[in-house]
C-alpha positions as CSV (number, residue, x, y, z in Angstrom):
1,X,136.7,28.1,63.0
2,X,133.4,29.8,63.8
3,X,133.7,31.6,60.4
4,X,134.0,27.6,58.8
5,X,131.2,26.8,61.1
6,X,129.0,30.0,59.8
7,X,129.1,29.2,56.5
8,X,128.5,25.8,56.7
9,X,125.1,26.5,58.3
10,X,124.4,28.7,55.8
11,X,125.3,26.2,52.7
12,X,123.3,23.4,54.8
13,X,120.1,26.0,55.2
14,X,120.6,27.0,51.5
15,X,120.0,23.1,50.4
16,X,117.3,21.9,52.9
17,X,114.9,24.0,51.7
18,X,115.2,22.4,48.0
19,X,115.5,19.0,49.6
20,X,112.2,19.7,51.6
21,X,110.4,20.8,48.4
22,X,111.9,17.4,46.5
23,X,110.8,15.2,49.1
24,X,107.3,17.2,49.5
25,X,107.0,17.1,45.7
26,X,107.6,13.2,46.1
27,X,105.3,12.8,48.7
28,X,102.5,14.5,46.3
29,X,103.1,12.0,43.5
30,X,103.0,8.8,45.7
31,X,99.6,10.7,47.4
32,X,97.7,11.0,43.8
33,X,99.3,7.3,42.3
34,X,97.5,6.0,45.0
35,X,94.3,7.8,45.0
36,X,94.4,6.6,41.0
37,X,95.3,3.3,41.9
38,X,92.3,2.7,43.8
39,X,90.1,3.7,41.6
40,X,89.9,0.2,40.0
41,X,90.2,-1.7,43.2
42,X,87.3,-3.8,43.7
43,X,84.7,-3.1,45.0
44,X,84.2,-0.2,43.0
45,X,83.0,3.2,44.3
46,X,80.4,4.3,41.5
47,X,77.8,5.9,43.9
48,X,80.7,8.1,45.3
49,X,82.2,9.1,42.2
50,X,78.4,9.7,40.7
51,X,78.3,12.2,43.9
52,X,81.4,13.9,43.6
53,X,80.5,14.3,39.9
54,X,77.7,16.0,41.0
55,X,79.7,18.2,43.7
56,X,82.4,19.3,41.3
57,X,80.9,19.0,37.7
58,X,76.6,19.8,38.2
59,X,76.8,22.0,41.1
60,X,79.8,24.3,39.3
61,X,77.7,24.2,35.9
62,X,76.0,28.1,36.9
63,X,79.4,29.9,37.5
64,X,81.2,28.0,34.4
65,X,78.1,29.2,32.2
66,X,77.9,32.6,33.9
67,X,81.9,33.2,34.0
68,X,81.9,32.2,30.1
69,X,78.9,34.3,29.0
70,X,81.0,37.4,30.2
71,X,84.3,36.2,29.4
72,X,83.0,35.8,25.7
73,X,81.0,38.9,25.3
74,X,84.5,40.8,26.9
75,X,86.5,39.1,24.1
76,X,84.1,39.9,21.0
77,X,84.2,43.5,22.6
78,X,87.9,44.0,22.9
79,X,88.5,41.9,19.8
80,X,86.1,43.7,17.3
81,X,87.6,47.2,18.6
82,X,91.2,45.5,18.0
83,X,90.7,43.7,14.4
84,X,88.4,46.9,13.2
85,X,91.8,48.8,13.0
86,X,93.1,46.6,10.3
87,X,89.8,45.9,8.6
88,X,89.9,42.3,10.2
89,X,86.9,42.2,12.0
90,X,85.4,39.3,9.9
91,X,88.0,37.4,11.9
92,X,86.7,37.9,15.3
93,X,85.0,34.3,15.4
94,X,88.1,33.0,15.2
95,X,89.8,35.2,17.3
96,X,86.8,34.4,20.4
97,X,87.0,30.6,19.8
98,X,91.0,29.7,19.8
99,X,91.3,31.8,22.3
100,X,89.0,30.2,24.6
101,X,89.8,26.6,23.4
102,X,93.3,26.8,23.3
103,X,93.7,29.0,27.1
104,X,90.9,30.6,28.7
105,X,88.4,27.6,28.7
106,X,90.1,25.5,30.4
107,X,92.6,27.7,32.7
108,X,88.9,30.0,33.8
109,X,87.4,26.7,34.0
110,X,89.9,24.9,36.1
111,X,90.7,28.5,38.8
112,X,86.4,28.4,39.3
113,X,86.7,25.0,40.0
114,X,89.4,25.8,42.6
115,X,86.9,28.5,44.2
116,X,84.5,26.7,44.3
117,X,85.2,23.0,44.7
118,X,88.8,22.7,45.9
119,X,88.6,24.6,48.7
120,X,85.5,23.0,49.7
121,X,87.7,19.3,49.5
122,X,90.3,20.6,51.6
123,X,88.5,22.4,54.2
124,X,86.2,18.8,54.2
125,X,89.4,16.2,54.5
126,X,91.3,18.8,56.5
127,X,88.5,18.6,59.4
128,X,87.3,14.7,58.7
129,X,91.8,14.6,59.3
130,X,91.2,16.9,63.1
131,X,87.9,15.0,64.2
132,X,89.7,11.7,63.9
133,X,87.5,10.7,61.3
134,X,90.3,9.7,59.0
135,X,92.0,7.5,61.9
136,X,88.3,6.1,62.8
137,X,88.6,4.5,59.1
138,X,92.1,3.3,59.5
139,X,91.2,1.3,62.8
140,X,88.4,-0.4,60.4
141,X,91.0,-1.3,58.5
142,X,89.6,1.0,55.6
143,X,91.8,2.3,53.4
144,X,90.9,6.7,53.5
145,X,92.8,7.5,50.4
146,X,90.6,5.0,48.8
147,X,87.4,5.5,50.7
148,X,88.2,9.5,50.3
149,X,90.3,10.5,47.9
150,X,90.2,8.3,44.9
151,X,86.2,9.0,44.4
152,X,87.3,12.8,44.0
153,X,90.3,12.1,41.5
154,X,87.7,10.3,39.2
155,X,85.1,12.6,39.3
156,X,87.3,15.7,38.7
157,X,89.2,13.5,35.5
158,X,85.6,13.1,34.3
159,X,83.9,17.0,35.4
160,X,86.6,19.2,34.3
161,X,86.5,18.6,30.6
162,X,83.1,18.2,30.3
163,X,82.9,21.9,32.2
164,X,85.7,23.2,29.8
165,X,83.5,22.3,26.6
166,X,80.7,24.1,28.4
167,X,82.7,26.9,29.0
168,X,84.3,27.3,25.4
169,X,80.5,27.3,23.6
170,X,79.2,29.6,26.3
171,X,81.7,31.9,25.5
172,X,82.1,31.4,21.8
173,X,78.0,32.3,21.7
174,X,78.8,35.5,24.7
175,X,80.7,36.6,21.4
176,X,78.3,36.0,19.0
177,X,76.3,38.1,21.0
178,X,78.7,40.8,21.6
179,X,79.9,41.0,17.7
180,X,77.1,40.2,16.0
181,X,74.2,41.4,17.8
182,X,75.5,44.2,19.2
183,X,78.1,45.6,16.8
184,X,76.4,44.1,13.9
185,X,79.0,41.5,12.3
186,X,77.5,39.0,10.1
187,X,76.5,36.2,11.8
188,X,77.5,33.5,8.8
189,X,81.3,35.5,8.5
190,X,81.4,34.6,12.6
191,X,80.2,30.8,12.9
192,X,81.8,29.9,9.0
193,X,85.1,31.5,9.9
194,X,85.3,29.5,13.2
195,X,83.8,26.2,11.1
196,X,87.1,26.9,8.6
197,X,89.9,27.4,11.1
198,X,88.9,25.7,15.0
199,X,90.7,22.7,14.6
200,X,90.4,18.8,16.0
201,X,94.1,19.7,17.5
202,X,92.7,22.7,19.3
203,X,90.0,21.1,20.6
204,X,91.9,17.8,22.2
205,X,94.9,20.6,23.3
206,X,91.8,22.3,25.4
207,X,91.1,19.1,26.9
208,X,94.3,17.9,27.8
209,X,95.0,20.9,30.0
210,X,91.7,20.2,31.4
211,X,92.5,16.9,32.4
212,X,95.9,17.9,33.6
213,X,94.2,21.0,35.5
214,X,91.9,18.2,37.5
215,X,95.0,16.3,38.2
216,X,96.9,19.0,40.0
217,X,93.8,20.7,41.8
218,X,92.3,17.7,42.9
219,X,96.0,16.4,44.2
220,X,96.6,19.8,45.7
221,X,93.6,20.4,47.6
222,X,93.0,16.6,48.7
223,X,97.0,16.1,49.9
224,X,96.4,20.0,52.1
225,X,93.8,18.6,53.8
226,X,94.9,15.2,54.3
227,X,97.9,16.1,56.1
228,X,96.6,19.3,58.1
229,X,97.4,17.3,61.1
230,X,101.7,17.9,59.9
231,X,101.3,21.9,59.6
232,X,103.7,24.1,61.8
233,X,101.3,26.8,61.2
234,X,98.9,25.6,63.5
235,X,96.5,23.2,64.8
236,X,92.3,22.7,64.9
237,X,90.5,25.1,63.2
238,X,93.4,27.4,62.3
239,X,95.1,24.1,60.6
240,X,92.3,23.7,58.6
241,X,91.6,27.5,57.1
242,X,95.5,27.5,56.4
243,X,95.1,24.5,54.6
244,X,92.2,25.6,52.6
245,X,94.2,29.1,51.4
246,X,96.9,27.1,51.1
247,X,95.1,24.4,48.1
248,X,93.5,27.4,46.7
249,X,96.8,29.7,46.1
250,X,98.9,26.5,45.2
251,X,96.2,24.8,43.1
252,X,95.8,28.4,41.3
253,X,99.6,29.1,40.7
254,X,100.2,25.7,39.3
255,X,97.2,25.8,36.8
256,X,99.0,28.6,35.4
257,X,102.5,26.9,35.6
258,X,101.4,23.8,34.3
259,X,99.3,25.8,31.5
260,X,102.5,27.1,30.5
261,X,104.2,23.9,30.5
262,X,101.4,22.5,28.1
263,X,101.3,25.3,25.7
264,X,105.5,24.7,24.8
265,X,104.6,21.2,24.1
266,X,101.2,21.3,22.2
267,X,102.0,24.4,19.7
């Protein structure tokens, strides 16, 4: 009997911990279909979502352009070295812009976002959620997924692809730079081979992972710091910096799984 009784602890441990993910995965999706929801309940919250715009999209706009400067001129560098072995470099144009419209635009794009902005949501909710701020709105009988959350769900839907198409230019001219002015590739050969081959299909891919990368951060980071209050981990302050590492790593893990998700579908 105690042997009976062991295993069936252990057969009960080994499915609660997939139940708990099911039900926390559930509890995610019911969290962002409501912040969407509310977006088009009157009266509508166009000042916030003009602010978060500015928070997320105008206020990331330095390290997007900065991040795809480099992240260009390191392509053009590593591709011109790669393609001059088979007497391809005239194809390093096209090389530098698919690459960064189909995967790194928007996956770079969407993990500086995280840095930057994400964290910054969850560490905000997470304490407004300990100083009884959230609860404050409830007793006014206002809503705080729609006062709180639903303004940042727009705004990232809106910022992120408009910060991927920054990024992917950037970075196609960081190549230009890096191929053409420095290793001295013909400029026409670079812009008329990317004119020939860069796609309408590549571009709207690029953007549908962007939208999908808002999606999951802004869901991510906005559920962590809603619901500090329900962490074992801790309470306060402590509750808070958990829940911030926690949006960031999660947010950042997902981009990549939901990238790869995306990329099976869209080829």
């Amino acid at each position: 009997m105690p042997f009976l009784q062991h295993v069936q602890n252990l057969l009960a441990g080994l499915g609660r911990r997939p139940t708990e993910w099911i039900r926390e995965l559930g509890a995610v999706a019911i969290f962002f279909i409501n912040g969407l929801i509310f977006i088009f309940s009157y009266p509508f919250q166009i000042r916030k979502i003009v602010d978060q715009i500015h928070f997320i999209g105008a206020k990331s706009l330095f390290v997007i352009t900065l991040t795809g400067a480099f992240t260009g001129m390191v392509l053009g560098l590593q591709g011109y070295y790669t393609l001059v072995k088979f007497g391809s470099e005239g194809l390093l144009g096209v090389v530098v812009s698919l690459t960064l419209i189909r995967e790194l635009g928007p996956v770079f794009t969407a993990i500086m976002i995280v840095g930057r902005a994400g964290s910054a949501m969850a560490a905000e909710i997470g304490i407004m959620r300990i100083s009884e701020q959230v609860d404050a709105l409830q007793t006014m009988d206002i809503n705080p997924i729609r006062f709180i959350v639903s303004p940042k769900v727009a705004a990232a839907i809106i910022s992120f692809p408009l910060l991927t198409a920054v990024f992917d230019v950037v970075g196609i001219y960081g190549g230009y730079l890096t191929g053409c002015v420095l290793l001295g590739i013909n400029p026409g050969a670079y812009f008329s081979r990317i004119e020939l081959n860069v796609m309408m299909d590549d571009i709207m891919g690029g953007f549908i992972k962007s939208i999908a990368f808002a999606v999951v951060v802004v869901t991510i980071c906005c559920y962590q710091g809603y619901f500090v209050h329900m962490r074992e981990e801790g309470f306060g302050a402590r509750g808070v910096s958990l829940a911030t590492t926690s949006a960031v790593v999660i947010s950042s893990v997902l981009i990549l799984v939901v990238d790869y998700v995306l990329t099976s579908f869209l080829l």
